[in-house]
N, C-alpha and C positions, 0 to 999 in steps of 0.2 A: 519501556515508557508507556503510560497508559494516560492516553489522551480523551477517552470514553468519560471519563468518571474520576470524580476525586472524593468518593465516596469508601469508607473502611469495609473490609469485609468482617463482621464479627463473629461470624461464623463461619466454615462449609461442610456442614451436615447436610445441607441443602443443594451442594453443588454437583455437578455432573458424577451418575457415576464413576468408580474406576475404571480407567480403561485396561490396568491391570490382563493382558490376554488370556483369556480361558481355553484360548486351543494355540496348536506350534507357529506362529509368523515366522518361523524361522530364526536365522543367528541374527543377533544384534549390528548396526550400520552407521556407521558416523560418515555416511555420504549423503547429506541434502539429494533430495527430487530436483536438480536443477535444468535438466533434460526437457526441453518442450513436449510436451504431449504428441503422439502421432493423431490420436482423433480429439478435437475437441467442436462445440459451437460457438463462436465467436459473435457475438453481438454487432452486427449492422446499423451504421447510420441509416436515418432517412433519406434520400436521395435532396440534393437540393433544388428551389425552387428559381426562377429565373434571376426574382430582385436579391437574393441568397445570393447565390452565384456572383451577382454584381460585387454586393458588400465585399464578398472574398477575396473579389479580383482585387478589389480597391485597398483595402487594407493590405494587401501583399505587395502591388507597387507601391503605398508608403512604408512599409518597413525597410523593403528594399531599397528605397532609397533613404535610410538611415545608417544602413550597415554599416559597419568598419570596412575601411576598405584591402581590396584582396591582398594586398604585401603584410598588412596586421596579422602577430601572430593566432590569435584567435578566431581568425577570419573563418576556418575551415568548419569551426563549432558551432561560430553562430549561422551559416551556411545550409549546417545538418538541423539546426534547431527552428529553420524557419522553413516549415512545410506546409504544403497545405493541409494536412493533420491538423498541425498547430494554429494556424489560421483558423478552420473549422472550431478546435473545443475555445479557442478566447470567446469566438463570436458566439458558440453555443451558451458558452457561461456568462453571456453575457445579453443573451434573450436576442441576439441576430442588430443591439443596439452599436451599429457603427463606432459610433464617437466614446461609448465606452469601453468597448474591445479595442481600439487602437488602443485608449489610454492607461488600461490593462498591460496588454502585450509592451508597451512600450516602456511601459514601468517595469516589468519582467526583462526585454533586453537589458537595461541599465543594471539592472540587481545581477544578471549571469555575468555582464561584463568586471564586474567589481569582486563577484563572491565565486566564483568562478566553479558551478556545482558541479559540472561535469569532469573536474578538476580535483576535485578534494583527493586529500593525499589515503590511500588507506593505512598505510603505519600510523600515521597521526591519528586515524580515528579508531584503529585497531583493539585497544583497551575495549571502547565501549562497548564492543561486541563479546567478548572471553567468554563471559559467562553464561552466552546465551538467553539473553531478554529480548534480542530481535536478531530474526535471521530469515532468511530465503528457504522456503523447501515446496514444492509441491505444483499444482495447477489445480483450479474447479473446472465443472464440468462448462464454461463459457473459454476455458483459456486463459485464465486470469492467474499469472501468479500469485502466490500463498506469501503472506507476511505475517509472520509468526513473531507476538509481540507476548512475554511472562512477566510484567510484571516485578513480579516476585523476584525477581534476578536483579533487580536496577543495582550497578555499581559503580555510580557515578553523582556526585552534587557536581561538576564543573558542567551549566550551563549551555555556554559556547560549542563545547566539545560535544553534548549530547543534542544540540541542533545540527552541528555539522556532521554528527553519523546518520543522525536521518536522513539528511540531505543525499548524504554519500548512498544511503538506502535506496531511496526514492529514484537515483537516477541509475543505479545497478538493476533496479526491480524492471525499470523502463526496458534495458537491457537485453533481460530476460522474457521479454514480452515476444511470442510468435505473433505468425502473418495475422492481420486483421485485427490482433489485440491491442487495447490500450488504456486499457485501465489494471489494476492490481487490486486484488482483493487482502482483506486484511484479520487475523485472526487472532483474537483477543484472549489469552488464557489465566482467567481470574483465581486461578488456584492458590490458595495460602496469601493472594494477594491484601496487602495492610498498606493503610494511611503513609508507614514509615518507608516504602518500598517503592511508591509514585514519586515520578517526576516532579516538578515545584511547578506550582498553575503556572509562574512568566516563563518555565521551558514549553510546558502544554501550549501558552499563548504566542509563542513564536511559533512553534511549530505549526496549529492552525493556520497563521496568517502566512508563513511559506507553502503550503497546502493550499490554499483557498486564493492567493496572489499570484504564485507561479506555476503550480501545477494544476490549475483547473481541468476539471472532466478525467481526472485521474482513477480516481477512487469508483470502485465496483460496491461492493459489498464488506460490511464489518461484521464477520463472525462472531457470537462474545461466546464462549465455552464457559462453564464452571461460573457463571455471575450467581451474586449472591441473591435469595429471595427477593431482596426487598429493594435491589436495583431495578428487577425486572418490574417490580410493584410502581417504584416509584416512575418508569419509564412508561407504565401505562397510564398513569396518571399526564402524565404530561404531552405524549405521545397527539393527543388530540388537536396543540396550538403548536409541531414543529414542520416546518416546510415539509411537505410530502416527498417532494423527493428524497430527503436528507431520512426522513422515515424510513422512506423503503429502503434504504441501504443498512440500517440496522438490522441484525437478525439475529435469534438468539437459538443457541443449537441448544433443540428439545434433548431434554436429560435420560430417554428412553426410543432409542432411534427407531425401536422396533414399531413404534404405539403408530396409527395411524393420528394425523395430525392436522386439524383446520384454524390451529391460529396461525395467524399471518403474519405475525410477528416472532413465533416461535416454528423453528423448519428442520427438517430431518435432514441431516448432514448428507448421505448418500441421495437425497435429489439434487442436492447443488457440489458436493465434492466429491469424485470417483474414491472411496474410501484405500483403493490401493495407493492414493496421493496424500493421505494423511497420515501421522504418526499413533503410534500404537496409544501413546500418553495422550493423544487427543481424540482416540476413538473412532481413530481410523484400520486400518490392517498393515502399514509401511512400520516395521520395526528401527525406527531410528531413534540414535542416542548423537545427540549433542557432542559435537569435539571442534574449536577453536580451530587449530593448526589444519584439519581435515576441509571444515567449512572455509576457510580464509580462501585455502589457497582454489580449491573449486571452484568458488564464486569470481575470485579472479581471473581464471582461466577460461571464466565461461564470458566476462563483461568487461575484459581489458587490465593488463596488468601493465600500468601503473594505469590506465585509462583507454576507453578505445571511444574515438569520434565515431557517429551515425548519424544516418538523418530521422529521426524519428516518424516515428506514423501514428 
């Protein structure tokens, strides 16, 4: 699914070299990088501030006192899902304004109670995965798991079902997140990508608004690999009236890793992804090929098969 852009690619003369390997990576691997990193840098909040602190406290005694209570059986989920983590990114995404971080959060408990994310069945959503347009592999160098989104793979119009793999995504990727991390990064691979192979803007448009509603302060960094000329043209064009933050989390990996590089917009992949965390077809050095049955069952075994409760950080 490619939520970036519903822009055609008419060409990729232009796109990322091959990454095609010119020296031995070794034998081929259809085992995902699902293994946490032993060294990474994790990204630290700012410590908080007195009247911070207060907001915290205060909005966690109101949630707590909304919970389901402990005989419910979901009681133990929404338990693990109200941390002070989660407390911190509402109030963060939400400029430290009290009265709309409760009504944020609180709109979020209601939606897990009903849609039940950390629940989603994976046979049900199993199809949308086969082909390999989104999957788990890798970490950058912050610790941020790798979400590897083609495009070019989409084998799906049913809607529903391609909100709720992402969903099923989203709280696997959480999962997968080592000590101190909490965000996911996200890597875009625009190869052969065509107008006919995007998701439909209302699946784009839900998916945003589950992103931007319940998973706030998720998102790290969006890789785009292989974008066509005139995305990156048009995105500098515009680039000047979108929220800075949301800016800097665009990045578009330079087509020549080797070139020293001072756009800021355009970054050489080995300063933000330890290259032995990337796959060979993205210009990395991890020889991996894609396999269904190989991926399913790892990522299960790594984030819960049929589901595993946590408390999130």
């Amino acid at each position: 699914m490619n939520v970036f852009t519903r822009f055609r690619s008419a060409s990729t003369a232009n796109s990322t070299k091959s990454a095609a390997p010119s020296i031995d990576y070794g034998p081929s691997t259809h085992s995902a990088i699902l293994d946490q990193p032993k060294e990474y840098e994790p990204i630290l909040n700012v410590p908080l501030d007195d009247e911070q602190k207060k907001k915290a406290k205060d909005l966690m005694d109101y949630m707590e006192s909304i919970m389901v209570n402990k005989e419910h059986p979901y009681y133990p989920n929404e338990r693990g899902f109200l941390t002070e983590g989660t407390i911190h990114r509402y109030m963060r995404a939400r400029k430290w304004n009290y009265e709309a971080a409760k009504t944020m959060l609180e709109n979020t408990i209601k939606w897990r109670r009903e849609y039940k994310p950390d629940e989603v069945d994976a046979d049900a959503v199993r199809v949308e995965a086969e082909t390999g347009k989104m999957y788990y592999s890798g970490f950058d160098r912050m610790g941020r798991p790798l979400w590897i989104m083609k495009p070019r793979y989409e084998n799906s119009k049913d809607s529903d079902r391609q909100v709720k793999h992402i969903v099923f995504c989203l709280e696997r990727g959480i999962r997968l997140m080592p000590p101190q991390v909490e965000k996911i990064s996200i890597v875009v691979d625009f190869k052969d990508s065509t107008a006919s192979n995007n998701a439909s803007v209302g699946t784009c448009k839900k998916f945003l608004d589950i992103l931007g509603n319940h998973y706030p302060e998720r998102l790290g960094i969006a890789f785009l690999v292989n974008a066509p000329w005139f995305f990156f043209t048009t995105f500098k064009l515009i680039a000047p009236f979108m929220d800075p933050v949301t800016r800097n989390k665009i990045k578009f990996i330079n087509p020549d890793d080797t070139k020293q590089n001072t756009n800021t917009d355009q970054i050489n992949m080995k300063d933000y992804i330890p290259l032995e965390q990337m796959e060979v077809s993205l210009g990395g050095h991890y020889n991996f090929e894609f396999d269904i049955d190989t991926y399913w069952n790892d990522l299960l075994d790594k984030t819960g098969k049929p589901f595993k409760v946590i408390e999130y950080q």
